[in-house]
N, C-alpha and C positions, 0 to 999 in steps of 0.2 A: 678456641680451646682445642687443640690436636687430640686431646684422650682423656677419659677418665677411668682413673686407680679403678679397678671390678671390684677389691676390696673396700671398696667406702661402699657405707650401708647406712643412710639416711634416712629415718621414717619421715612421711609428711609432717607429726607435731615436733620432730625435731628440730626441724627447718621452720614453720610458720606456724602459730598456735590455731589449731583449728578451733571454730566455733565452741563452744562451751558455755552451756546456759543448766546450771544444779535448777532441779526443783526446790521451789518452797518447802521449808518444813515449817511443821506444826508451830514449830515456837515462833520464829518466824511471823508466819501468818496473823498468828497471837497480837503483835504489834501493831498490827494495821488499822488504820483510823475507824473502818466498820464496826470491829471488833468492841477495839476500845470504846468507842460508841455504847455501842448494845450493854456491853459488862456498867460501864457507869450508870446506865438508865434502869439496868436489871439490880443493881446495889443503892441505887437511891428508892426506888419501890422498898427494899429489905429496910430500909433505912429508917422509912417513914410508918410501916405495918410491926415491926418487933422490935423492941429493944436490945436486940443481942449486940446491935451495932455499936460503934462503925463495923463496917465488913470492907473485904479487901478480898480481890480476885488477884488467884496470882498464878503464872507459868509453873508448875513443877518441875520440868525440862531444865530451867535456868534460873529461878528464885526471882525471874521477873515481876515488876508487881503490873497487871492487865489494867486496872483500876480499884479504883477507890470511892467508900462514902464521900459526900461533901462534907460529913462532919468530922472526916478523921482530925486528928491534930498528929501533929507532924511530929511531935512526941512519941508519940503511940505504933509510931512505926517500928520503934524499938524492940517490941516483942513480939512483931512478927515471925522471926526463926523461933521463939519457946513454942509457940503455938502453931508452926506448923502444921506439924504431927495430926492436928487436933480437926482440922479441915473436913471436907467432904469430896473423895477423890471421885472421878471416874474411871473406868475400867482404862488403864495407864496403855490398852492397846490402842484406844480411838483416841482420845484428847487429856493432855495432861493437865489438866483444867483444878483447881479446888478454889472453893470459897471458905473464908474464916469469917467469922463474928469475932471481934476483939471484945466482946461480954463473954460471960461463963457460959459458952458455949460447948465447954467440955461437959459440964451437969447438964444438958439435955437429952433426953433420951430421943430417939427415931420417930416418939410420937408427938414430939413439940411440937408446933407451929412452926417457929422458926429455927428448928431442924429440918421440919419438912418444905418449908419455904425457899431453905437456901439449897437442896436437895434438887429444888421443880428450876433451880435458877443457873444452879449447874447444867442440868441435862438440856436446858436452853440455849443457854451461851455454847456447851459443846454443842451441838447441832449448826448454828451460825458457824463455830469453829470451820466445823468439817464442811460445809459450802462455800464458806471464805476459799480454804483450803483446795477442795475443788476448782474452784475457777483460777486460781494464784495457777495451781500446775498447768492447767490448761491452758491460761495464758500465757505463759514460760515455755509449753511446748509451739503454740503457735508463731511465737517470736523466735523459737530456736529454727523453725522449718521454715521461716520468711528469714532469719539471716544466712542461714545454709542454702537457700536458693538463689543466693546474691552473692555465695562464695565457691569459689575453684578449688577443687575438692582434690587436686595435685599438689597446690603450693597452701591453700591455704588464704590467699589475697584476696580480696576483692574478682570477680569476674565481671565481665563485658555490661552486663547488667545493670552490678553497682557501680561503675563507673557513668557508666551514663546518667543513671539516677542521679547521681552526684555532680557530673557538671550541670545539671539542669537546677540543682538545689542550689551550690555556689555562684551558677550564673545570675539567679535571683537576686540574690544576696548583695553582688558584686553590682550590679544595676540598682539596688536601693543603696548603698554603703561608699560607693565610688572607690574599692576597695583593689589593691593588685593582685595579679594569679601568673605564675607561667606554668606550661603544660610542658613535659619533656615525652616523647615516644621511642621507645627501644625497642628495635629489633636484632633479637640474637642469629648472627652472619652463621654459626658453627652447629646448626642444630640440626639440621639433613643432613652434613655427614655422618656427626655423630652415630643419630638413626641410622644412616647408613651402612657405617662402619663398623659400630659397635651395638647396634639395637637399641630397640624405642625403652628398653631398661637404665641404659645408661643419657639415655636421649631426655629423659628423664627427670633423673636427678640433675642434668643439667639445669633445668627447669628452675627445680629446687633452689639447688645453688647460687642460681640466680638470683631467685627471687629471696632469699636470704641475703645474698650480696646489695642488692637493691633496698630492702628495707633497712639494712642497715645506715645506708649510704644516706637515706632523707630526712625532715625533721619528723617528729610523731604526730603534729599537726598535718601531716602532706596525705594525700591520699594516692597507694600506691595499686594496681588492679593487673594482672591480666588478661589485657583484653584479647590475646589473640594466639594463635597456638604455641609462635613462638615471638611472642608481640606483648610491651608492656606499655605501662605508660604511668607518670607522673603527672598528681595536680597539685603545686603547690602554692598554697595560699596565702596571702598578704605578706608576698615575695617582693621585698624593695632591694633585693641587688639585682647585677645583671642576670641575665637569662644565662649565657656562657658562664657563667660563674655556678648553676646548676649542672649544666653539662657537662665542665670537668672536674666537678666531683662525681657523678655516674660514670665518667668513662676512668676516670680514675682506679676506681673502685672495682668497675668490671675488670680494668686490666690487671689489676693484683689477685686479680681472682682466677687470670689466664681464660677470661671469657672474652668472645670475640662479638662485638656488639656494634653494629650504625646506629645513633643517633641525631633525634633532631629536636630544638625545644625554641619554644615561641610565646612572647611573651601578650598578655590581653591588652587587647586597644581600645580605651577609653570609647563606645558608642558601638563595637562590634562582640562578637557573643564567644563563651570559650568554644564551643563549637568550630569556628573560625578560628580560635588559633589552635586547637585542636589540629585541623585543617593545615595549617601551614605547620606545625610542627612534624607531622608526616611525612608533608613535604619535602623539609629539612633534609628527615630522614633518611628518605632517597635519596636526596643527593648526596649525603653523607656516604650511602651505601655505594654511591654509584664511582664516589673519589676512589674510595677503598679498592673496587674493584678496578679500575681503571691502572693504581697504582703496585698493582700485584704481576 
């Protein structure tokens, strides 16, 4: 690549989606087999102590229904929306939680039984809510800051990390499954002058660009990482064409992209480990790099 336009303005998620993990919401959460759990064993107690049943626990957020009496009849679902209204909310800041009696539960006053019953059964099931809840987000963030640790925080890819992790999962795999893989490794030729010439700005987006060129270029099954500052590399799995038939579609694709790249790719042999063709695909590499320059 001789230059890059100063006018191109790439953000990192333009070029590759960075990590993105939403927290849980309440409603959400709401779904979860714990949840639902607790609400059906908290409405079968209601069930069995007052007559106002069946009862039916439902999301406010989304008209989901949580659970249900074991006696509802499936009829009876029907007037679930007239009786909304009629429910026992909690304060709509913590959990949007209500419980209905599908009995006249609108003629009870606050000092029923089972007014006050399905009242003590609400404030239960929201409490479970909001510790579900709790550990949903905490788990969400811990998985977002164990996937951002295993990503390249330039492009966006996979880093050195994940890659490794990942031949060492596929090599498993590919040892019980008798299954193929070829590794390709790219190294961009054009990336010290760039920096050089134009600064580690445009040296950069070179990066970028690349690694957008590249993930375009493989299947979505392939696992693509950079592993190196200006060093990529391809694992692609239960690859039954040739190997060269991978490499010139990457260098195809870098060439349309005016990016100057050596390559080299190596295919897994039956009894030896990706490691090893890892290993010789670098190889390749080299030499690829070494024609190039030779030929200059």
């Amino acid at each position: 690549m001789t230059g890059i336009d100063p006018v191109i303005d790439l953000s990192a998620d333009e070029v590759i989606d960075l990590v993105e993990w939403p927290e849980p919401t309440m409603a959400e959460v709401m779904r979860s087999p714990a949840v639902r759990h607790a609400a059906t064993r908290a409405l079968r107690d209601l069930d069995e102590h007052h007559d106002a049943g069946p009862w039916v626990a439902l999301c406010t957020e989304t008209s989901e229904i949580v659970a249900t009496s074991l006696s509802l009849d499936v009829d009876e679902i029907s007037v679930l929306q007239e009786q909304f209204a009629t429910g026992l909310h909690l304060d709509s800041d913590r959990v949007p939680m209500v419980v209905i009696g599908l009995g006249d539960i609108r003629a009870f006053s606050p000092d029923e039984p089972a007014y006050a019953a399905a009242e003590i059964v609400v404030r239960a099931l929201s409490e479970i809510v909001l510790a579900e809840h709790r550990v949903a987000v905490a788990t969400a963030r811990a998985e977002q800051a164990e996937a951002l640790a295993a990503t390249d925080a330039l492009t966006g890819l996979g880093n050195q990390r994940a890659w490794w992790e990942r031949i060492a999962e596929e090599d498993a795999r590919i040892h019980r499954s008798d299954s193929s893989a070829v590794i390709a490794v790219i190294d961009l030729d054009g990336l010290k002058r760039v920096n050089d010439e134009q600064g580690h700005l445009h040296g950069d987006l070179l990066l970028r660009i690349a690694a957008l060129t590249l993930r375009d270029a493989v299947r979505s099954c392939d696992h693509l990482a950079r592993v190196g500052g200006d060093e990529f590399a391809v694992l692609a799995v239960d690859y039954d064409g040739h190997p060269e038939a991978l490499l010139e579609r990457l260098s195809s694709a870098l060439e349309a992209a005016e990016i100057e790249a050596s390559i080299g790719v190596a295919a897994h042999v039956t009894g030896s480990t990706l490691i090893e063709a890892y290993a010789r695909a670098d190889e390749a590499m080299y030499e690829h790099k070494r024609r190039r320059r030779e030929a200059c």
